[in-house]
PDB file with one MODEL, atoms N, CA, C and O in Angstrom:
MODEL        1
ATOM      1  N   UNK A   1      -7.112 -39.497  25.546  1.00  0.00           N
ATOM      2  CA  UNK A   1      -6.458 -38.735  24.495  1.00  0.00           C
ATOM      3  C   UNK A   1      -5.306 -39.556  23.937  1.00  0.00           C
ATOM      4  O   UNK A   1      -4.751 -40.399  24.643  1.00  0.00           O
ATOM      5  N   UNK A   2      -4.987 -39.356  22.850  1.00  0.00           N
ATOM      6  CA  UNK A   2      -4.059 -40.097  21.668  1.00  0.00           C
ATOM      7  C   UNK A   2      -3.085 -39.488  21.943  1.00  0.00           C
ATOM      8  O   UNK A   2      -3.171 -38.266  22.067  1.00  0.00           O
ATOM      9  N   UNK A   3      -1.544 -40.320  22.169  1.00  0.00           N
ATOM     10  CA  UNK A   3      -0.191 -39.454  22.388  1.00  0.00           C
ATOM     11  C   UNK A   3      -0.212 -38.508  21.245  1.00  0.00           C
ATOM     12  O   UNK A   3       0.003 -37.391  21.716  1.00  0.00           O
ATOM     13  N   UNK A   4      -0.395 -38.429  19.768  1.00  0.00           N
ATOM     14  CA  UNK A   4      -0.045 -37.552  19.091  1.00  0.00           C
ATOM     15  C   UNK A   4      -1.371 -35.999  19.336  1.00  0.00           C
ATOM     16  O   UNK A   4      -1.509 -34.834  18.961  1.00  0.00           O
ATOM     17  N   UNK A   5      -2.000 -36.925  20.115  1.00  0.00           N
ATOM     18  CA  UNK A   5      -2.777 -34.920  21.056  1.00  0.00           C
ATOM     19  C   UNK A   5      -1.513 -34.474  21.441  1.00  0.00           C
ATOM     20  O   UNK A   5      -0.779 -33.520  21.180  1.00  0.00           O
ATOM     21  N   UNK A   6      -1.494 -35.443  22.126  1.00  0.00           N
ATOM     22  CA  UNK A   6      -0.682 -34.339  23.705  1.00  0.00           C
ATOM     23  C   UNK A   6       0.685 -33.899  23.281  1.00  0.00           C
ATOM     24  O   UNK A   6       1.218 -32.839  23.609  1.00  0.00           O
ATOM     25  N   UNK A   7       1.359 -35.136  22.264  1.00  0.00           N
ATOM     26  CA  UNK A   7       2.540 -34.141  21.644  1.00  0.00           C
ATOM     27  C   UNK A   7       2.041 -32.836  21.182  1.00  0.00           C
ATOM     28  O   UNK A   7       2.432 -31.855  21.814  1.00  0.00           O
ATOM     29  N   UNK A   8       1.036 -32.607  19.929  1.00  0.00           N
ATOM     30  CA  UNK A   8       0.882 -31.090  19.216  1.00  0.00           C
ATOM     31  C   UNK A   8       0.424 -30.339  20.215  1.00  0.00           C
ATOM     32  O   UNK A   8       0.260 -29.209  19.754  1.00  0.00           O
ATOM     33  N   UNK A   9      -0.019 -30.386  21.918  1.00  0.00           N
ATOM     34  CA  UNK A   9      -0.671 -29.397  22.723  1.00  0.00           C
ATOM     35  C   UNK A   9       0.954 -28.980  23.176  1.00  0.00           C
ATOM     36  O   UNK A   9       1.452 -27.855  23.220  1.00  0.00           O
ATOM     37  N   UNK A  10       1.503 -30.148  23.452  1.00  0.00           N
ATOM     38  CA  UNK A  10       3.218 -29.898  24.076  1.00  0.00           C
ATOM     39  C   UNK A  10       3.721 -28.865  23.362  1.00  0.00           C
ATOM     40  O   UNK A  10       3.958 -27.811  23.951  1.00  0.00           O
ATOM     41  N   UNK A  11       3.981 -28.998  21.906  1.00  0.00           N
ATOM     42  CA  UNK A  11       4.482 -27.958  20.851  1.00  0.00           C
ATOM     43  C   UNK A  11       3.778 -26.750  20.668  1.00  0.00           C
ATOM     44  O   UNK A  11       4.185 -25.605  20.472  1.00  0.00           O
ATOM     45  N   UNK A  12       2.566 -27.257  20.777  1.00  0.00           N
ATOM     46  CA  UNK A  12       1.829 -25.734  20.563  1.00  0.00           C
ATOM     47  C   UNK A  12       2.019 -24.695  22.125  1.00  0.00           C
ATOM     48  O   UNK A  12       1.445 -23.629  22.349  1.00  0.00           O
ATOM     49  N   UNK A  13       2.703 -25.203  22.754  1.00  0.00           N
ATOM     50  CA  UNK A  13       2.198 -24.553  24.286  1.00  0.00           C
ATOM     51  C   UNK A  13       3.848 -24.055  24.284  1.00  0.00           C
ATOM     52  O   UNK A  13       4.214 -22.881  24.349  1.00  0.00           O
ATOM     53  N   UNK A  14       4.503 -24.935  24.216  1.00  0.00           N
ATOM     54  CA  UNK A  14       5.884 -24.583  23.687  1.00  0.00           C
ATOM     55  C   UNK A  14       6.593 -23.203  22.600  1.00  0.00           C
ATOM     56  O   UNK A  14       7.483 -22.397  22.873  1.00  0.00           O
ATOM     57  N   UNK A  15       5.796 -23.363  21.362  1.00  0.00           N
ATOM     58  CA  UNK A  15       5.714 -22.556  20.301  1.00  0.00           C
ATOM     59  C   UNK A  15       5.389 -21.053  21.177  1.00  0.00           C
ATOM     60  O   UNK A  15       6.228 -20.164  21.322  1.00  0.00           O
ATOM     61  N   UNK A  16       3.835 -21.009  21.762  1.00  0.00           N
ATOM     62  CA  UNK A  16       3.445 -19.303  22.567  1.00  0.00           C
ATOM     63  C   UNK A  16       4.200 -19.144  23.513  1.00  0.00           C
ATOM     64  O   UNK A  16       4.146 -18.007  23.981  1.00  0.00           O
ATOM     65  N   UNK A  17       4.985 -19.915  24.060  1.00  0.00           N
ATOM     66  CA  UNK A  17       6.477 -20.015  24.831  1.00  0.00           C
ATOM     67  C   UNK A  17       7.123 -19.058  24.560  1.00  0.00           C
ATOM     68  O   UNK A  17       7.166 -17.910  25.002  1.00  0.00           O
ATOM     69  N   UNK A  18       7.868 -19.830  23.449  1.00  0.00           N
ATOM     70  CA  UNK A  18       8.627 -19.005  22.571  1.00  0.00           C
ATOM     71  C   UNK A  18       8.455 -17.955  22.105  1.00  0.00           C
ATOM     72  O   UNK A  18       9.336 -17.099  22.013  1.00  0.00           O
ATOM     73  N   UNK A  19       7.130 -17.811  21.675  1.00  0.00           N
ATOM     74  CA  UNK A  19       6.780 -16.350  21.166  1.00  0.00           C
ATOM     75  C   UNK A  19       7.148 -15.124  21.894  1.00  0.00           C
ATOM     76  O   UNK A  19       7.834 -14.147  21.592  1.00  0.00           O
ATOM     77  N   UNK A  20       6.155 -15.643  23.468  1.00  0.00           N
ATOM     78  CA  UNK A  20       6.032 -14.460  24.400  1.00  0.00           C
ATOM     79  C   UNK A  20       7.105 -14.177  24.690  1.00  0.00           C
ATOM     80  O   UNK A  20       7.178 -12.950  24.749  1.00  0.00           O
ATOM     81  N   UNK A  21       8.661 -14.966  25.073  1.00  0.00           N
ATOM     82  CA  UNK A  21       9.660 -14.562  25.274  1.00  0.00           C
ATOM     83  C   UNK A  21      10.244 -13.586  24.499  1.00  0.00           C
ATOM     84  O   UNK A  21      10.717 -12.560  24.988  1.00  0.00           O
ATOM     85  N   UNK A  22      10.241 -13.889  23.080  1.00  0.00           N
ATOM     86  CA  UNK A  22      10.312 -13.243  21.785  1.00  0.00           C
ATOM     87  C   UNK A  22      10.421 -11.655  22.022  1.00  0.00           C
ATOM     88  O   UNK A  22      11.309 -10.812  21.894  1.00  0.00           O
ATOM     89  N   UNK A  23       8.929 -11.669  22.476  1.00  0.00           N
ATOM     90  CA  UNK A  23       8.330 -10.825  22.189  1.00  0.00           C
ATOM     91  C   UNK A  23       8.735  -9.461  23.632  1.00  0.00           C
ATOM     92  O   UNK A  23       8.933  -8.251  23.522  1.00  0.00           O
ATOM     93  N   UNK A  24       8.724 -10.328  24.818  1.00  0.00           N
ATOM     94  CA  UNK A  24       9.120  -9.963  25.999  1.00  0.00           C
ATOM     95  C   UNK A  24      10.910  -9.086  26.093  1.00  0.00           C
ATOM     96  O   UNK A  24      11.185  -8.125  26.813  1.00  0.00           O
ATOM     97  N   UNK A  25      11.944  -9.877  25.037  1.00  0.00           N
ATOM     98  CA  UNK A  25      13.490  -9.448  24.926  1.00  0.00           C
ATOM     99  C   UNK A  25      13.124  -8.609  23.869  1.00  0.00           C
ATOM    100  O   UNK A  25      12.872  -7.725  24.688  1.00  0.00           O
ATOM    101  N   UNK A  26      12.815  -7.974  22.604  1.00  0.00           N
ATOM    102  CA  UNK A  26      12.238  -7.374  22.069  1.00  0.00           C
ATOM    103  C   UNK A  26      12.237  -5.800  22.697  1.00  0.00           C
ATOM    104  O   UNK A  26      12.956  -4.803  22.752  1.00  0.00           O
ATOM    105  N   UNK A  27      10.599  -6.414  23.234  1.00  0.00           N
ATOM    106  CA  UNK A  27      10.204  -4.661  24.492  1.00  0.00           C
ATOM    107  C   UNK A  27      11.370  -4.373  25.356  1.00  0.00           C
ATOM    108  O   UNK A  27      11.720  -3.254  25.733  1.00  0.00           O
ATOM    109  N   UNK A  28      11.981  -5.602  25.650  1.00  0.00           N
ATOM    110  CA  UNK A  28      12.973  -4.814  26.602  1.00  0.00           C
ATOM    111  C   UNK A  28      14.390  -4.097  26.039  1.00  0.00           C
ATOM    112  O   UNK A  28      15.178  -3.417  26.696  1.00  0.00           O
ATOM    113  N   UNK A  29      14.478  -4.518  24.404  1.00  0.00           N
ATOM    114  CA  UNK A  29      15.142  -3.697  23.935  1.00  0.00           C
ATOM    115  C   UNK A  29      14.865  -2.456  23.198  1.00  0.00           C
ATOM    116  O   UNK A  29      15.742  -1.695  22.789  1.00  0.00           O
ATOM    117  N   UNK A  30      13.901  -2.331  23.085  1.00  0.00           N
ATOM    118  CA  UNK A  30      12.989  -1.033  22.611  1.00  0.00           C
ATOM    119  C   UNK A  30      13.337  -0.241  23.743  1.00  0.00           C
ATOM    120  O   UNK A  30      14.160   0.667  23.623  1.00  0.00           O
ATOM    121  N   UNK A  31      12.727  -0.526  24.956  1.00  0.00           N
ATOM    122  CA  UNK A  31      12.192   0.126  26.302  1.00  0.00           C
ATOM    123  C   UNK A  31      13.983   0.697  26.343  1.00  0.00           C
ATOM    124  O   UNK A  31      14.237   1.858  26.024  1.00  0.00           O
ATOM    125  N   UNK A  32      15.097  -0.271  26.765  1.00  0.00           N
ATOM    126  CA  UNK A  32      16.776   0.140  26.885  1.00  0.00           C
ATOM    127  C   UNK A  32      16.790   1.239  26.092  1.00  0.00           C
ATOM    128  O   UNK A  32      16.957   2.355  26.584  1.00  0.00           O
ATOM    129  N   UNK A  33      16.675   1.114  25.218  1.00  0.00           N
ATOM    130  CA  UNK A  33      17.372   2.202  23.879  1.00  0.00           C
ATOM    131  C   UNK A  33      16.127   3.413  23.727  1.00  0.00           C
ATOM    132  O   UNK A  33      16.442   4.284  22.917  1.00  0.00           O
ATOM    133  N   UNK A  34      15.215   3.542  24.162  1.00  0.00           N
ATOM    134  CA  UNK A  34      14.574   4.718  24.470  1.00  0.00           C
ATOM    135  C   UNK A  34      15.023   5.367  25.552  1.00  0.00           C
ATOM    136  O   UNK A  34      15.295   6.552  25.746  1.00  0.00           O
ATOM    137  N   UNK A  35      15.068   4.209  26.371  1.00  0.00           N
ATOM    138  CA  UNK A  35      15.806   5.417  27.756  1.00  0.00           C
ATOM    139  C   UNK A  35      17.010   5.918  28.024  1.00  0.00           C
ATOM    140  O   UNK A  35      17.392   6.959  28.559  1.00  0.00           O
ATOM    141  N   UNK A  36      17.752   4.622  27.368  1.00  0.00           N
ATOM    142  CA  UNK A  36      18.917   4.584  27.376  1.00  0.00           C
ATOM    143  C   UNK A  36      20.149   5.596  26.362  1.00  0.00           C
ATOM    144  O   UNK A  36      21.272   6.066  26.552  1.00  0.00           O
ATOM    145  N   UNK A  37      19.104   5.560  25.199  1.00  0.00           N
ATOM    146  CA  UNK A  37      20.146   6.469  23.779  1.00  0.00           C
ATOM    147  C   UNK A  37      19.388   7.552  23.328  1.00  0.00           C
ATOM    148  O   UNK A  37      20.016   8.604  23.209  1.00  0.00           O
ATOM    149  N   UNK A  38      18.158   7.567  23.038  1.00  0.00           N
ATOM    150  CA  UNK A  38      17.204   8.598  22.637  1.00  0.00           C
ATOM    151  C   UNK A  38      16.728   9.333  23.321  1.00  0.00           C
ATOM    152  O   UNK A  38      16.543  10.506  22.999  1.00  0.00           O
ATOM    153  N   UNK A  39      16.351   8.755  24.630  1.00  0.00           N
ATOM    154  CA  UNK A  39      16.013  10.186  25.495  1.00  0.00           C
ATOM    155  C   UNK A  39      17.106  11.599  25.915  1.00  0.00           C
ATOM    156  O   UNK A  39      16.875  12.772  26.208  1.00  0.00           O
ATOM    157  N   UNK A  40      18.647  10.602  25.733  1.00  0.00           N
ATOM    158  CA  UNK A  40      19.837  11.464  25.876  1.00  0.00           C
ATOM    159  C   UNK A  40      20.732  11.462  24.681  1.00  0.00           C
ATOM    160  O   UNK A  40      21.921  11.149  24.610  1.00  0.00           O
ATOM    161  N   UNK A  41      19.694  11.988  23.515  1.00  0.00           N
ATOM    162  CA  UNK A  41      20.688  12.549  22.131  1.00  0.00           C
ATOM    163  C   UNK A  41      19.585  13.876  22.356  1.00  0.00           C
ATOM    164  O   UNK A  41      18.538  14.240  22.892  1.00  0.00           O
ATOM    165  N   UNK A  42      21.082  14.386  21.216  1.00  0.00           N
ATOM    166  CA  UNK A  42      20.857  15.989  20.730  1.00  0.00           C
ATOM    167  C   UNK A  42      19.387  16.367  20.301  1.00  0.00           C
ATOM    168  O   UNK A  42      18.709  17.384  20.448  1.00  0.00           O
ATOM    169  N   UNK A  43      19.144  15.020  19.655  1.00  0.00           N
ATOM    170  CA  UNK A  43      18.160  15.572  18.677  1.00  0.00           C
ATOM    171  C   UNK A  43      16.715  15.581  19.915  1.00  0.00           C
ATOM    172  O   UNK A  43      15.869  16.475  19.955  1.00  0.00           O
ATOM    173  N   UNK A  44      16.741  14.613  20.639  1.00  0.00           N
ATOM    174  CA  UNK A  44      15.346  14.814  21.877  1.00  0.00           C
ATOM    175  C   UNK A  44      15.668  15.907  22.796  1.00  0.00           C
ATOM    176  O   UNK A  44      14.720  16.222  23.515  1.00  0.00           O
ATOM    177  N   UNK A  45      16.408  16.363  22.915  1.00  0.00           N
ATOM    178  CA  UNK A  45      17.132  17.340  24.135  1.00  0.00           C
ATOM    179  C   UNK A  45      16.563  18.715  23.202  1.00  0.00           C
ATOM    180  O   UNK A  45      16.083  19.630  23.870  1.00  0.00           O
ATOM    181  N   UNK A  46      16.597  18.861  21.903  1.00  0.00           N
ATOM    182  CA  UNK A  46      16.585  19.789  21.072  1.00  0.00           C
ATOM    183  C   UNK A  46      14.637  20.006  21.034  1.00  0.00           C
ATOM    184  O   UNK A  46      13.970  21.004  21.309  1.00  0.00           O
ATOM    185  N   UNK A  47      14.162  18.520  20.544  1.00  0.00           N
ATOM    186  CA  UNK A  47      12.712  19.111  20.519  1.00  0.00           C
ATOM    187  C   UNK A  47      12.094  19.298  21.972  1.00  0.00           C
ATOM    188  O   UNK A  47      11.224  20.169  21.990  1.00  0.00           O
ATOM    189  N   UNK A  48      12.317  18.744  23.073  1.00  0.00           N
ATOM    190  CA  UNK A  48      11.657  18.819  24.195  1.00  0.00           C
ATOM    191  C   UNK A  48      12.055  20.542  24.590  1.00  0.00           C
ATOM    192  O   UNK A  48      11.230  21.199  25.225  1.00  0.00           O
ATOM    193  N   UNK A  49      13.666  21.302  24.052  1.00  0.00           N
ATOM    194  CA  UNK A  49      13.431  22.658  24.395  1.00  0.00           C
ATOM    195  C   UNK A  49      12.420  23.158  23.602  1.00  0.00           C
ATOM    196  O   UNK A  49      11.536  23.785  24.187  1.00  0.00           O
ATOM    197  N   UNK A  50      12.318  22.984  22.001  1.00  0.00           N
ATOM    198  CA  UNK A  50      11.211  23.428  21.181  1.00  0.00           C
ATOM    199  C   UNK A  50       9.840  23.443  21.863  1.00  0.00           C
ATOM    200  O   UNK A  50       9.163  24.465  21.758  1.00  0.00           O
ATOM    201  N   UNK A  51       9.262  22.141  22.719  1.00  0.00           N
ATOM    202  CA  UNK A  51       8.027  21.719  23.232  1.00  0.00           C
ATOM    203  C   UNK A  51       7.933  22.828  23.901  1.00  0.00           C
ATOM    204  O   UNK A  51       7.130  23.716  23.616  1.00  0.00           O
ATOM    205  N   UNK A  52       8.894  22.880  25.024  1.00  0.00           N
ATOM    206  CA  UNK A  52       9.084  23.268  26.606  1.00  0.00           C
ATOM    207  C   UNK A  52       8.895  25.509  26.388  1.00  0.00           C
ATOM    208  O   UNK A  52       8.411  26.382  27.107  1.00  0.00           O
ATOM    209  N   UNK A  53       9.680  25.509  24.845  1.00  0.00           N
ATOM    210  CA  UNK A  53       9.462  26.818  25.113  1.00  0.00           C
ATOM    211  C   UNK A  53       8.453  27.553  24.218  1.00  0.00           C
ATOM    212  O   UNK A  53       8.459  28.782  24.142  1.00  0.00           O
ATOM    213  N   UNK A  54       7.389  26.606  23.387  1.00  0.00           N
ATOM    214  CA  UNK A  54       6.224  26.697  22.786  1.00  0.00           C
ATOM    215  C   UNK A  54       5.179  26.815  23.711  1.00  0.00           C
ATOM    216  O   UNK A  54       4.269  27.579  23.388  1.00  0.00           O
ATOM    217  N   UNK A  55       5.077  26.095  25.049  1.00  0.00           N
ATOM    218  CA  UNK A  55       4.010  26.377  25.756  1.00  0.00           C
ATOM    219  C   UNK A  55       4.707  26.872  27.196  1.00  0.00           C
ATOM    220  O   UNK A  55       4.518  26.339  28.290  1.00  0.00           O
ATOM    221  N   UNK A  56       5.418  27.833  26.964  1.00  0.00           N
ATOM    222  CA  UNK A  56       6.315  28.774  28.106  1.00  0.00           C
ATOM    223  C   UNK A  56       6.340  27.985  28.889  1.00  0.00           C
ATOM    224  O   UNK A  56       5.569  28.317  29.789  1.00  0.00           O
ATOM    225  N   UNK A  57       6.971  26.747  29.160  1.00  0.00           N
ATOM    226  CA  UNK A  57       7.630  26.194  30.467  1.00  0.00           C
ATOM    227  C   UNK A  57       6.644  26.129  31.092  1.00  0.00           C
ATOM    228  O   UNK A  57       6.793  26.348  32.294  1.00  0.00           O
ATOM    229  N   UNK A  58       5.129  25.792  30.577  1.00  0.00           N
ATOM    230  CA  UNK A  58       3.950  25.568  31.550  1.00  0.00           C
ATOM    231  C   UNK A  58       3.387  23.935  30.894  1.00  0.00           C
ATOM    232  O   UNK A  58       3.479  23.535  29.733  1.00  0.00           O
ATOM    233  N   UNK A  59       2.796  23.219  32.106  1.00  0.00           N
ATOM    234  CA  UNK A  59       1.980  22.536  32.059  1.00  0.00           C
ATOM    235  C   UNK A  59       0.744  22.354  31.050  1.00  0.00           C
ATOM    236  O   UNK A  59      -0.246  22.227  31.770  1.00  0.00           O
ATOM    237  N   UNK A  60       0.355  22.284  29.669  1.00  0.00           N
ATOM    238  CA  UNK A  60      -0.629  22.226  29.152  1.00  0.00           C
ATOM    239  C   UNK A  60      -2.136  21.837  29.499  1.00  0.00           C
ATOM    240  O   UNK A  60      -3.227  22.088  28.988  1.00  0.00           O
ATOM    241  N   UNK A  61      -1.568  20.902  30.919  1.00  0.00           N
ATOM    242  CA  UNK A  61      -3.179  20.679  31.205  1.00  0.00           C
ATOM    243  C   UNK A  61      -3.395  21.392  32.987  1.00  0.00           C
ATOM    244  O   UNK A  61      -4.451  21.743  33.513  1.00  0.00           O
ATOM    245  N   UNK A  62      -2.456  21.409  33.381  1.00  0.00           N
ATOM    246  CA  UNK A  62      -2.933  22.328  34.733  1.00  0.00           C
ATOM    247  C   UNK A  62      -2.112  23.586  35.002  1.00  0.00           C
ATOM    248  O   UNK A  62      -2.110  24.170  36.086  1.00  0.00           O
ATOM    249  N   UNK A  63      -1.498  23.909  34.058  1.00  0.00           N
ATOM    250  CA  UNK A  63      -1.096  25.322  33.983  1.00  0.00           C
ATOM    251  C   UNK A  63       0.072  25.587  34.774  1.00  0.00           C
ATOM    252  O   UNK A  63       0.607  26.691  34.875  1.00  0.00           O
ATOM    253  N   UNK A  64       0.697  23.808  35.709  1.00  0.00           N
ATOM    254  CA  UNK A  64       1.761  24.676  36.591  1.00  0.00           C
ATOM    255  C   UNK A  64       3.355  24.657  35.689  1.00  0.00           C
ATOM    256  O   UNK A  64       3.498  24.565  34.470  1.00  0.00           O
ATOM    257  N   UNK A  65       4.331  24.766  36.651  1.00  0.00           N
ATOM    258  CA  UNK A  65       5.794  25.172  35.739  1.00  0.00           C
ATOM    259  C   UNK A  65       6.100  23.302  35.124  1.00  0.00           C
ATOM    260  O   UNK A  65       5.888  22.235  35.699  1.00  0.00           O
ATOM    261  N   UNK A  66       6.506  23.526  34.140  1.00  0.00           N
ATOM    262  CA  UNK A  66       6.470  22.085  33.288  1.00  0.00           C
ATOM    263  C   UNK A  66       7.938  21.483  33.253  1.00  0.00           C
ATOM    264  O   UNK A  66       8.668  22.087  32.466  1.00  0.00           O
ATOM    265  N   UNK A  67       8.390  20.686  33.762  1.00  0.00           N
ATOM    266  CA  UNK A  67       9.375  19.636  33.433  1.00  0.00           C
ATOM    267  C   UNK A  67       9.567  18.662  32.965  1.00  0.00           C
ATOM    268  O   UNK A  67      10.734  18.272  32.993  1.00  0.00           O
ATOM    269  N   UNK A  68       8.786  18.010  32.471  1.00  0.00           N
ATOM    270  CA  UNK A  68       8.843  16.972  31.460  1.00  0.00           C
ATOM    271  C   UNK A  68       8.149  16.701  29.863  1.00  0.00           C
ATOM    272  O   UNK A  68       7.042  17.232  29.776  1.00  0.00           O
ATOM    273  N   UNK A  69       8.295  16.464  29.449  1.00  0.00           N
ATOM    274  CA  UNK A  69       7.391  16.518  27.261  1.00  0.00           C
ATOM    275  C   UNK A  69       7.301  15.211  27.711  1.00  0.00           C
ATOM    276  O   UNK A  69       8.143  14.506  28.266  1.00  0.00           O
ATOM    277  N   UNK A  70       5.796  14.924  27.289  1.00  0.00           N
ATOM    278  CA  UNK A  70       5.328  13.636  27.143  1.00  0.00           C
ATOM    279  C   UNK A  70       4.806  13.377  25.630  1.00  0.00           C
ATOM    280  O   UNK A  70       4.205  14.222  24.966  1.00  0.00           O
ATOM    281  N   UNK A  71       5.077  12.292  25.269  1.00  0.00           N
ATOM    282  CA  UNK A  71       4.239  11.895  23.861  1.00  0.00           C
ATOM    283  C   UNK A  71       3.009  11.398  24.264  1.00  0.00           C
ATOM    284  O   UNK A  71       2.803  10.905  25.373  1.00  0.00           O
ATOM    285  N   UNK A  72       2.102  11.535  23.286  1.00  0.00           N
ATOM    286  CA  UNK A  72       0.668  11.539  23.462  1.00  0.00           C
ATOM    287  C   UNK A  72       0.431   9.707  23.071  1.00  0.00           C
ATOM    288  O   UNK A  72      -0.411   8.981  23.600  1.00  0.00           O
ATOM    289  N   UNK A  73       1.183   9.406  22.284  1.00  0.00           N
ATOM    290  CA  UNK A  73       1.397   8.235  21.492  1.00  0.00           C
ATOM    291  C   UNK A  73       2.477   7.250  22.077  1.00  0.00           C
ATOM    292  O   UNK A  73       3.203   8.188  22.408  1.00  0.00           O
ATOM    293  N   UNK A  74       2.992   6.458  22.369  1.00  0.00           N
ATOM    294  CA  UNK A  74       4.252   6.192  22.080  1.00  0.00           C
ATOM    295  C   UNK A  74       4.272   4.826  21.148  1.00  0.00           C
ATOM    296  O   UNK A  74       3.732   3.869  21.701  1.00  0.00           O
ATOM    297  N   UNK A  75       4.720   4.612  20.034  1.00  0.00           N
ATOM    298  CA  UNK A  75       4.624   3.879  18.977  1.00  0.00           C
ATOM    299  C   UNK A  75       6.400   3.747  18.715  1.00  0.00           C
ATOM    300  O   UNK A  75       7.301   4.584  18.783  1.00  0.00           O
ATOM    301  N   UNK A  76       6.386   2.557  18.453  1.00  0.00           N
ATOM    302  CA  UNK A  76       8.236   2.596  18.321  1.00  0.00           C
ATOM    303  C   UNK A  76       8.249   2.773  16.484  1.00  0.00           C
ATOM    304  O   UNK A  76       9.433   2.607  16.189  1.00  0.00           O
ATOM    305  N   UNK A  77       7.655   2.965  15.517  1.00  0.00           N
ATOM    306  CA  UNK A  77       7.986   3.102  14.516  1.00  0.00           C
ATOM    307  C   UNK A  77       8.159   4.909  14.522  1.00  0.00           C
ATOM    308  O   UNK A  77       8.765   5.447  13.595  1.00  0.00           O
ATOM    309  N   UNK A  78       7.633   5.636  15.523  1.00  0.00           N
ATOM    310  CA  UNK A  78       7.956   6.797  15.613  1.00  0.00           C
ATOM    311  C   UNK A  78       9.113   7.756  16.235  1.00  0.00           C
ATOM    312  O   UNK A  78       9.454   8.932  16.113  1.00  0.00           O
ATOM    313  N   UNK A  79       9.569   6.505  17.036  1.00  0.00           N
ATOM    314  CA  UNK A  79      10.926   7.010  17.899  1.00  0.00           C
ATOM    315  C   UNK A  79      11.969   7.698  17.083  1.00  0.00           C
ATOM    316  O   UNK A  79      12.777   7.163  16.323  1.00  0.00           O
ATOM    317  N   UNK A  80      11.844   8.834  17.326  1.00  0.00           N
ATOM    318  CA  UNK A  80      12.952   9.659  16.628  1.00  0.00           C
ATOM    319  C   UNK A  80      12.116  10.691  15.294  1.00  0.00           C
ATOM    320  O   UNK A  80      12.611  11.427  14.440  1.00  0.00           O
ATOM    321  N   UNK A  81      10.827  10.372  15.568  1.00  0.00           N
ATOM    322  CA  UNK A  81      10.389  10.845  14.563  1.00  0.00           C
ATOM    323  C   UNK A  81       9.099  11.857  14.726  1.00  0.00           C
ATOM    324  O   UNK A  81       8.510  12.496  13.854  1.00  0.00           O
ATOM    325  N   UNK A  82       8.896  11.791  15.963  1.00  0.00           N
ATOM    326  CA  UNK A  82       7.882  12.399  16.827  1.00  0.00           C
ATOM    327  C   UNK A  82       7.203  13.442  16.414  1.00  0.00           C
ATOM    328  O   UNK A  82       7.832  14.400  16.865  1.00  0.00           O
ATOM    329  N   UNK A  83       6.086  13.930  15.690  1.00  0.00           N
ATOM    330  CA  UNK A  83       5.456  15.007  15.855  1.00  0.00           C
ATOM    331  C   UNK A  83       5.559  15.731  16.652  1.00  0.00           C
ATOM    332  O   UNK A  83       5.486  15.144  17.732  1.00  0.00           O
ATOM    333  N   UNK A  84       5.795  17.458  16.841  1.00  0.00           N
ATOM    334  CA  UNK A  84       5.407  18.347  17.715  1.00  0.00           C
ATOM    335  C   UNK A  84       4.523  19.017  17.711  1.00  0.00           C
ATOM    336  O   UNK A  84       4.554  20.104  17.133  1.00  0.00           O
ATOM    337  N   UNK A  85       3.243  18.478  18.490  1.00  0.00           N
ATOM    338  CA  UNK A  85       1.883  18.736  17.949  1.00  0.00           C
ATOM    339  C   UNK A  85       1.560  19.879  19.490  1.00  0.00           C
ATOM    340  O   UNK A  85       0.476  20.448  19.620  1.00  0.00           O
TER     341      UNK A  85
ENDMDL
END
């Protein structure tokens, strides 16, 4: 192989490097600030009582007493914007 291979494999291997890291600090700031700010504002505290007292404080799929609202989806262009389906 010709040094100018192995340089563009160097860069190119380098480059999805970079990406995945990118991409890796990113999710982990999505992931912070969902758990961290949105799960504990007014406005999620407000629809999860809406959820919680639409299907009487029960479980939707096994009927027992319900403590947690799950999204069916979780999509970050929706955070904060959630359907209550």
């Amino acid at each position: 192989m010709s040094f100018e291979i192995i340089v563009i494999a160097i860069i190119g291997i380098g480059v999805w490097i970079f990406k995945e890291i990118k991409f890796d600090i990113k999710r982990k700031h999505r992931r912070d600030y969902y758990r961290n700010v949105y799960l504990k504002s007014d406005a999620w505290k407000r629809k999860r009582y809406v959820v919680l007292k639409r299907d009487n404080w029960k479980c939707v799929y096994c009927g027992k007493p319900a403590t947690q609202v799950h999204h069916k989806r979780y999509a970050r262009k929706n955070i904060g914007k959630e359907p209550i389906k």
